[in-house]
C-alpha positions as CSV (number, residue, x, y, z in Angstrom):
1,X,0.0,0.0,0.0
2,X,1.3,3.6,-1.0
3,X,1.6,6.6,0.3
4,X,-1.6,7.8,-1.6
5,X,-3.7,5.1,-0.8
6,X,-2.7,5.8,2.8
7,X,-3.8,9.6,2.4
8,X,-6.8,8.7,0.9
9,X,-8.2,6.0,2.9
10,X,-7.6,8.2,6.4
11,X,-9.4,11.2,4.3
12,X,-12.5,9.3,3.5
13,X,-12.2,7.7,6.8
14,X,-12.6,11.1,8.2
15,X,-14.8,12.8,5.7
16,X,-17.7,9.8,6.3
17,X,-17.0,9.8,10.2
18,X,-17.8,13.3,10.4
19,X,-20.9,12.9,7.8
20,X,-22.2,10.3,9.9
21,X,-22.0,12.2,13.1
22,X,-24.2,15.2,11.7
23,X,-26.7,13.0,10.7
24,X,-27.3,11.0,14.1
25,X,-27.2,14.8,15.6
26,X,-30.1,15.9,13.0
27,X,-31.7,12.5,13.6
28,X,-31.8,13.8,17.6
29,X,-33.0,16.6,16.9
30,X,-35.7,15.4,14.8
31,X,-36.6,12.7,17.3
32,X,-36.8,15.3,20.0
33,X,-40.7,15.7,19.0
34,X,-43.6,13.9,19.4
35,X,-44.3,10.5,18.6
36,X,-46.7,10.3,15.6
37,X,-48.0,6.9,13.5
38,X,-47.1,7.3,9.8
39,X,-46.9,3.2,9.1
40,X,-50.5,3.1,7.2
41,X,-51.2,2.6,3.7
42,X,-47.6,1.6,2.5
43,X,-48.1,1.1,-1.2
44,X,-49.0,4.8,-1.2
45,X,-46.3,5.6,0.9
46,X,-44.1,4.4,-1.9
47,X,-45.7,5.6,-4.2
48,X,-45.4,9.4,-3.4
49,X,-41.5,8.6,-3.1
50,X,-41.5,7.1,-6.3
51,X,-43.5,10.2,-7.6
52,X,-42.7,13.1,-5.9
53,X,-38.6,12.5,-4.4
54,X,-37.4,10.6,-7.4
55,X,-40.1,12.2,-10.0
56,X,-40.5,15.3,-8.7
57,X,-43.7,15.5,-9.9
58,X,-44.8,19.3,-8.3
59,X,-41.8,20.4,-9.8
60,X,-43.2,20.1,-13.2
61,X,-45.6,22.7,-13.1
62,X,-43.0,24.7,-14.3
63,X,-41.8,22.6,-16.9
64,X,-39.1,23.8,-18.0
65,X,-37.6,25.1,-14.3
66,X,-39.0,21.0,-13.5
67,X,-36.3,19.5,-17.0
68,X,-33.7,22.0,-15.4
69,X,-34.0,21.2,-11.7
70,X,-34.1,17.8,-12.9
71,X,-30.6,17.7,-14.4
72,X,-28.9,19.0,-12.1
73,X,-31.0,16.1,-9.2
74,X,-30.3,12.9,-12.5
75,X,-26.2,14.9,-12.1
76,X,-26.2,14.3,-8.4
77,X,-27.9,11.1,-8.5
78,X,-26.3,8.9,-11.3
79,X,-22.9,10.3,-10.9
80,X,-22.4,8.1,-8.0
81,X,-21.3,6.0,-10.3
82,X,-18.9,7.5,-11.5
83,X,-17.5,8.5,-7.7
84,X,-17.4,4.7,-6.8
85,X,-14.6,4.2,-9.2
86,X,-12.8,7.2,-8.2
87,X,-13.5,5.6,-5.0
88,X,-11.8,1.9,-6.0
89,X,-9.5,3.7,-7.4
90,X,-8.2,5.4,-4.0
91,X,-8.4,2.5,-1.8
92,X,-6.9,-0.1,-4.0
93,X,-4.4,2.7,-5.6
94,X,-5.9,1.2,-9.9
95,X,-6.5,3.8,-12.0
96,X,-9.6,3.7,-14.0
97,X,-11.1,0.6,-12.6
98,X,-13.9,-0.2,-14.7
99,X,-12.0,0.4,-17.9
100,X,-11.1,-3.1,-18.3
101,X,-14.5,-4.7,-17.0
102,X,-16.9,-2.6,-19.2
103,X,-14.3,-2.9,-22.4
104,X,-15.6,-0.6,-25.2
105,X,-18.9,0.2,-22.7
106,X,-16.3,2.4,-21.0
107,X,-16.6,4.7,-23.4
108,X,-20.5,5.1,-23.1
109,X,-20.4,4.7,-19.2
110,X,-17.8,8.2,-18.9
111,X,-19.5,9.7,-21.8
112,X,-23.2,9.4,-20.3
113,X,-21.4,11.3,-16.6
114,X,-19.8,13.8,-19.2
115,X,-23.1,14.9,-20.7
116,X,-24.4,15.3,-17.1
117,X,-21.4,16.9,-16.2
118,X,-22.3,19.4,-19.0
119,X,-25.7,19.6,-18.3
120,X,-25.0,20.8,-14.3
121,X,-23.1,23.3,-14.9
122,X,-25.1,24.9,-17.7
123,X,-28.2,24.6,-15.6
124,X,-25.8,25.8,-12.1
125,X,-24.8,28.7,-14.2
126,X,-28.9,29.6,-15.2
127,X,-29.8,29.3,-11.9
128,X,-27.1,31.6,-10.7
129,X,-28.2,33.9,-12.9
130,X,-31.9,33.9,-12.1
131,X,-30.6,34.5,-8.0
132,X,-28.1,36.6,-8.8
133,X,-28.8,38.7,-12.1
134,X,-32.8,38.5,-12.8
135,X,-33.8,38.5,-9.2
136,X,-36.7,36.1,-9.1
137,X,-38.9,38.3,-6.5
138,X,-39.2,34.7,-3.8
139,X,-35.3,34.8,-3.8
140,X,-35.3,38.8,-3.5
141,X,-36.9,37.8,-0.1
142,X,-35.9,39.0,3.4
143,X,-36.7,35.7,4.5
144,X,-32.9,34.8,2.8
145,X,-31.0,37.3,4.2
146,X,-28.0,36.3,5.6
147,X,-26.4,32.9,5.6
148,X,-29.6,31.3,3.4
149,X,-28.5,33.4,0.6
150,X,-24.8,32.8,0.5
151,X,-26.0,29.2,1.0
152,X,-27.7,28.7,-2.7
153,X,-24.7,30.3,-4.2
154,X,-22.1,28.6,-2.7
155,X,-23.7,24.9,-3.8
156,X,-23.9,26.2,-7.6
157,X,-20.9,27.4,-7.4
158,X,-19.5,24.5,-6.0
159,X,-21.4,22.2,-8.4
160,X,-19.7,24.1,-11.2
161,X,-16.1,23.5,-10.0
162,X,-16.6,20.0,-9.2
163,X,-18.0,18.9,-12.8
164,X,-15.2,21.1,-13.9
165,X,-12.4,19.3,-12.5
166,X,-13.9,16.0,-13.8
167,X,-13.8,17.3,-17.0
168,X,-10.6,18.5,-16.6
169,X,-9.3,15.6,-15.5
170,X,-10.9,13.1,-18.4
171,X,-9.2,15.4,-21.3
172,X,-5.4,15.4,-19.3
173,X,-5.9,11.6,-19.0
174,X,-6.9,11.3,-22.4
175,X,-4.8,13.9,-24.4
176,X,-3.1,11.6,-27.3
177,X,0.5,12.7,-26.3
178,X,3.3,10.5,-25.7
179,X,3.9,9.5,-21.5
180,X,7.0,9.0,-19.8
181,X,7.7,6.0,-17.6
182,X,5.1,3.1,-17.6
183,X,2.1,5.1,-17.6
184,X,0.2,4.2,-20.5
185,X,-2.5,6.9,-21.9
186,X,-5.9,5.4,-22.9
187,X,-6.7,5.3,-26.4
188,X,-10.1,6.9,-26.5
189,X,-12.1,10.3,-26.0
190,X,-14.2,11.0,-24.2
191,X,-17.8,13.0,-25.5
192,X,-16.9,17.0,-23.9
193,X,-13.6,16.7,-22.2
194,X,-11.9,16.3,-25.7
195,X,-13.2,20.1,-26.5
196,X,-10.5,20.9,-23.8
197,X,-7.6,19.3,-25.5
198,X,-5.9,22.9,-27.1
199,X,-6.0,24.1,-23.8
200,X,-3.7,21.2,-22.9
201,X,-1.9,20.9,-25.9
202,X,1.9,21.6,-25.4
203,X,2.3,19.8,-22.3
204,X,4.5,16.5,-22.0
205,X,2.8,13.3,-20.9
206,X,4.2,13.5,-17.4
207,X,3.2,17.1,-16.7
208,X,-0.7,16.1,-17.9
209,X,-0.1,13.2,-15.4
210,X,0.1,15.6,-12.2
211,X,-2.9,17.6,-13.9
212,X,-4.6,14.2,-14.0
213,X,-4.0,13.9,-10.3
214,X,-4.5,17.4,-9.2
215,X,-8.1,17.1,-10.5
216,X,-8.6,13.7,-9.5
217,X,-7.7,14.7,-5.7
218,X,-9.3,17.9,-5.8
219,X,-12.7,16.3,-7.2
220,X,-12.9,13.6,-4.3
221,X,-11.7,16.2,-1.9
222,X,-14.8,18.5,-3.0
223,X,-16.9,15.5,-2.8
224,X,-16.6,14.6,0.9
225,X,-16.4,18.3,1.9
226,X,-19.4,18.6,-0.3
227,X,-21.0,16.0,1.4
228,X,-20.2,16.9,4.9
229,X,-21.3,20.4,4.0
230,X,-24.6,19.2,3.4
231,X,-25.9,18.9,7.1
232,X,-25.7,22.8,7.7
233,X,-26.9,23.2,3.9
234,X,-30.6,24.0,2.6
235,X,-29.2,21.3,0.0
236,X,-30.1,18.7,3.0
237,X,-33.2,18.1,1.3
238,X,-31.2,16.2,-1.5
239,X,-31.2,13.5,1.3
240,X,-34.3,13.9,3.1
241,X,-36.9,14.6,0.3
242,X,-37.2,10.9,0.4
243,X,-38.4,9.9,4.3
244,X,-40.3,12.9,3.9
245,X,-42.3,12.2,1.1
246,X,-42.9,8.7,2.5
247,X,-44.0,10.1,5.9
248,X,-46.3,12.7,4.0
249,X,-49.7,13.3,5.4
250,X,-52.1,11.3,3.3
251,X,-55.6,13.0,4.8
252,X,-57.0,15.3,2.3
253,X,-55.5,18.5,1.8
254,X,-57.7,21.0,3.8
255,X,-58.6,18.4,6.6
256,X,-57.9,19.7,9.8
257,X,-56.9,16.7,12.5
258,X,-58.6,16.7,15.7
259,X,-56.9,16.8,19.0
260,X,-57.9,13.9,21.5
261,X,-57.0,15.7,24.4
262,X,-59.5,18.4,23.4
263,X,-61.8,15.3,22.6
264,X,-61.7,14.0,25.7
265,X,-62.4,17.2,27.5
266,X,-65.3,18.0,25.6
267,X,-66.3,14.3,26.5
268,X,-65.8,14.8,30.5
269,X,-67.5,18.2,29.9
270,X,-70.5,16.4,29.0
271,X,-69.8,13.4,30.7
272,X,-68.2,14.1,34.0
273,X,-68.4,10.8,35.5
274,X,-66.0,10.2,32.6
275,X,-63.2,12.9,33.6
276,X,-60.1,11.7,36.2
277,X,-59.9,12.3,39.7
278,X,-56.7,13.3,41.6
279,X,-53.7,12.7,40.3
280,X,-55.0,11.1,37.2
281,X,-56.7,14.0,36.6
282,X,-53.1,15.9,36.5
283,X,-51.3,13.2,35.0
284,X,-53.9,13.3,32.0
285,X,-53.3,17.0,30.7
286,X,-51.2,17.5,27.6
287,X,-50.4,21.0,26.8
288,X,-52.8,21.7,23.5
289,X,-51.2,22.9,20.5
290,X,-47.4,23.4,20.6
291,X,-44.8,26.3,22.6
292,X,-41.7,24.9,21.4
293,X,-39.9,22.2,19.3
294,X,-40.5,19.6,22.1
295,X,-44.5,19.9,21.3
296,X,-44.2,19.8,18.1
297,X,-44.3,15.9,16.0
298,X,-41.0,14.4,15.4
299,X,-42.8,14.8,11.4
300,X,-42.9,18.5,11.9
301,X,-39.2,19.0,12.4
302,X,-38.1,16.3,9.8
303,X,-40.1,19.4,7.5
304,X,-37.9,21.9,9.0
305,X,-34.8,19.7,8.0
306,X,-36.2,18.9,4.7
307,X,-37.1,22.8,3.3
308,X,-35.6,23.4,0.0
309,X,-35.6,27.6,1.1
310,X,-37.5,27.8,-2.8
311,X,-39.9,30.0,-1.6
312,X,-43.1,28.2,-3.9
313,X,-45.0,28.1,-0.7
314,X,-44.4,32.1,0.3
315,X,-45.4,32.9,-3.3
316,X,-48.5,31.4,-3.1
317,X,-49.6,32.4,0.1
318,X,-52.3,34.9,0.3
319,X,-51.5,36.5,3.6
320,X,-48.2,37.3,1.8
321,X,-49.1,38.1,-1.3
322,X,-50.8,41.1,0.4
323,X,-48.6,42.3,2.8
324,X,-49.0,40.5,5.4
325,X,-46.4,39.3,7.8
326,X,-46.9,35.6,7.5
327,X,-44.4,33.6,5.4
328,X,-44.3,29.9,5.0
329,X,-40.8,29.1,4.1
330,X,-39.5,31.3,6.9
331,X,-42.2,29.6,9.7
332,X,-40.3,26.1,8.5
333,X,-36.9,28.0,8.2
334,X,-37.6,29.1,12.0
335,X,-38.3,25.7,13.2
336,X,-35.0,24.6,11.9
337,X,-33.4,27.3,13.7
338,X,-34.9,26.8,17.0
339,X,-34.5,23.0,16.6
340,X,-30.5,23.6,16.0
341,X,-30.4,25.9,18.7
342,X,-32.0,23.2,21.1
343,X,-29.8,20.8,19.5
344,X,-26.5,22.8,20.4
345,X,-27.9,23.2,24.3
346,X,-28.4,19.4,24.7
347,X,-24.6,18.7,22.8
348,X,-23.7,21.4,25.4
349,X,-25.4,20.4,28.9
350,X,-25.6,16.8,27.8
351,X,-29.6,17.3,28.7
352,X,-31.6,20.0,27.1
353,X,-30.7,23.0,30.3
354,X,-34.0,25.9,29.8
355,X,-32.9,28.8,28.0
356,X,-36.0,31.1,28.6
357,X,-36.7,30.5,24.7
358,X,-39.9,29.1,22.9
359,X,-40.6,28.7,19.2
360,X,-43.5,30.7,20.0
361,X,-43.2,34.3,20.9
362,X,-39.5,34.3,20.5
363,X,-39.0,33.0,17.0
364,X,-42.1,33.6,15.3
365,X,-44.6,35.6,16.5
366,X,-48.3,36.1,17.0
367,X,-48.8,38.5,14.2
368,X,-47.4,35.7,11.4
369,X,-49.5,33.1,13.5
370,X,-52.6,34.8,12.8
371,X,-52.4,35.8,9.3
372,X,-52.7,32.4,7.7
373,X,-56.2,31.6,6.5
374,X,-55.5,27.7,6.4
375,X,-56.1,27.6,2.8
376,X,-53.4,24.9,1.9
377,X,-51.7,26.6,-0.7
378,X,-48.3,26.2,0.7
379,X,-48.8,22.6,1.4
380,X,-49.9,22.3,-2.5
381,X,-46.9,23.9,-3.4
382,X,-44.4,22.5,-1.4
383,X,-42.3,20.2,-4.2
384,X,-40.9,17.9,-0.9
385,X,-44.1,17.4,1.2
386,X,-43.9,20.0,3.6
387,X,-46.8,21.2,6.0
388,X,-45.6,25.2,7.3
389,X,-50.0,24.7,7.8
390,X,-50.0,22.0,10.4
391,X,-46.8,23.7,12.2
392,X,-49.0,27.1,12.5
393,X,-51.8,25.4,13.3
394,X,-50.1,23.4,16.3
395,X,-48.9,26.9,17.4
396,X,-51.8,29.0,17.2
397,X,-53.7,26.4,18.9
398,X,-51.7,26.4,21.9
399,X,-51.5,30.4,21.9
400,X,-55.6,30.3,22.1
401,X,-56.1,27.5,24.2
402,X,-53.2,27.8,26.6
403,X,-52.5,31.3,26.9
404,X,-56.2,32.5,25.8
405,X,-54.5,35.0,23.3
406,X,-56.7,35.6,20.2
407,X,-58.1,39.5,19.2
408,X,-61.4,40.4,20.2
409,X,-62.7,39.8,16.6
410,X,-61.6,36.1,17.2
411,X,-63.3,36.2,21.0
412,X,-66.4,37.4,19.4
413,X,-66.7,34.5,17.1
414,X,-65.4,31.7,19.4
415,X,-68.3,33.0,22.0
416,X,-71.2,32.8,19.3
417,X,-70.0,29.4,17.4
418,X,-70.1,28.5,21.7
419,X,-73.2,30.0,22.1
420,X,-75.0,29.8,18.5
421,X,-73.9,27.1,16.9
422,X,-72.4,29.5,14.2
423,X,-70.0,32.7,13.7
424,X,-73.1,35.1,13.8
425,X,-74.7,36.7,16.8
426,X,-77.6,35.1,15.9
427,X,-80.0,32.9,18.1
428,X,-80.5,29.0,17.3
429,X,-83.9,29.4,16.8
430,X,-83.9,32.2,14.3
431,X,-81.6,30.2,12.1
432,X,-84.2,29.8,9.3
433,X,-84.9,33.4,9.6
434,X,-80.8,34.2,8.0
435,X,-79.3,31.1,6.9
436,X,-80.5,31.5,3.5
């Protein structure tokens, strides 16, 4: 075993240990909420992977963003491939692995990562360009000030080097030149990376072979940081858009769930023979609604890991569309937040220690709360399966039932639907007299 195969074991050693770690601490994090049954209907399950993760079916109501978007996911996902032989090729110090395997299929197998590799960084270089020159109003947003909008750049960016340096590295391994020593060049071309060959041309054979290995090293290198990068990444999603498509709600859209503990207090309210005594009757209360992450379903915060940042859902939203301070994507984008911040405490104190904090009040407020009109349009946009509508609604519950806090238009209402059976401040028994 060389000296290479050395270096490059103890990298990848490191670069997965690391990865690894960040997603057990996400998984944490995410299992910090409430337990929640998502095991019905399976087939369906499935199938909404099948469609919406690996289809991206919402996508393509934009067709042609959907085609693009779609590129770059096919770049991300089939070029595995072609980092499993860069792979081989580190641990076992080959070079070019499958070469002799696949024969003349060699050719078609680098080709087919070479029109990908194309087709990422045309698309990486339009979508940089829609961020960075057009300025697509839902990425003008103040919701992606900061960090979020460095973010989005910095994975295009990225994107673009690494297919760049694969390219690279094809045409200075493939340059028909004569090589010193035992080296022996291959005999073909490859589809794109032959365009580069002029500006190679000049070099000897053992000058292309340390350009050869400075973009072979600096390709797997951007990989694993790439890949460890992704935990503190929107780009997550890349991961987690399957589970959460799988654990997507399957109730209509529009159907609100009821809470049992309100259930059953409507039950003893009737039925007080029903309600627990003593210390039953203390041990039985749940807080309703949701204060912080802890409240919230363990499927709630595998949303906030799983938001793309894209903004469909904002754009869509009524509330926002007319100036209102709601925002879905930043509700989600909150979550996350709080949930890291909870995260860090525990990785801290070893146990989560009170920080005087809550999702509520102190990340996102009662204004935002009450502005959404629970029309589902952000859970019909959302391309991964998100619900920001079931998050709100968790929280807005616990802010009217727990801490009574609603405006007096709300008050009004509650108190006649109480007293009237309806919104009105009408009586029961003139009903027939104003329904029509």
């Amino acid at each position: 075993m060389n000296i290479a195969q050395v270096l490059f074991i103890a990298l990848a050693g490191v670069a997965v240990w690391l990865f690894a770690k960040n997603i057990m601490r996400i998984r944490r994090n995410i299992l910090l909420g409430r337990d929640e049954d998502f095991s019905d209907n399976k087939p369906l399950r499935w199938r909404n992977v099948l469609l919406l993760a690996f289809g991206q079916k919402k996508m393509f109501k934009n067709p042609l963003v959907a085609v693009m978007h779609f590129v770059i996911y096919a770049g991300f996902i089939i070029i595995n491939a072609e980092v499993l032989e860069i792979f081989l090729d580190g641990i076992l110090g080959t070079h070019r692995i499958f070469s002799q395997p696949l024969g003349f299929f060699y050719i078609w197998f680098i080709n087919a990562f070479e029109f990908l590799a194309v087709g990422v960084i045309t698309v990486c270089i339009i979508f940089l360009v829609r961020r960075n020159v057009l300025k697509l109003k839902r990425f003008l947003s103040k919701d992606l000030n900061g960090w979020p909008r460095s973010d989005a750049n910095y994975i295009l960016v990225s994107e673009i080097i690494l297919m760049t340096l694969f390219l690279t590295m094809n045409a200075a391994d493939t340059l028909p030149v004569h090589y010193a020593g035992d080296y022996v060049p291959y005999k073909f071309q490859f589809a794109f990376s032959s365009f580069l060959f002029p500006l190679l041309q000049g070099l000897d054979g053992s000058k292309l072979v340390i350009i050869e290995l400075i973009c072979w090293w600096l390709h797997i290198t951007g990989i694993f940081v790439f890949l460890n990068y992704l935990p503190y990444s929107k780009h997550l999603h890349i991961l987690l858009a399957f589970p959460n498509a799988y654990y997507a709600r399957l109730t209509p859209q529009g159907k609100m769930k009821n809470m049992p503990d309100i259930q059953k207090e409507v039950l003893y309210a009737m039925q007080p023979e029903l309600a627990p005594t003593g210390e039953a009757a203390t041990a039985h209360h749940n807080a309703f609604g949701a204060k912080d992450v802890f409240d919230l379903s363990w499927r709630n915060l595998l949303d906030a890991y799983s938001c793309t940042e894209c903004g469909r859902c904002t754009a869509a939203c009524p509330a926002n569309i007319t100036g209102k301070a709601l925002s879905p994507r930043l509700i989600i984008m909150k979550t996350r937040d709080r949930l890291e911040e909870v995260g860090k405490n525990i990785d801290a104190n070893k146990e989560y220690k009170d920080d005087g904090k809550t999702l509520l009040h102190n990340y996102i407020t009662e204004e935002e709360l009450r502005a959404c009109t629970t029309c589902n349009a952000c859970v019909e946009e959302c391309p991964v399966s998100i619900s920001p509508l079931d998050t709100i609604l968790q929280l807005r519950r616990y802010l009217i039932m727990e801490e009574s806090n609603a405006t007096p238009e709300w008050n009004s209402m509650f108190s006649n639907t109480e007293n009237n059976f309806a919104p009105w401040k009408f009586s029961p028994d003139e009903r027939d007299a104003w329904a029509g």
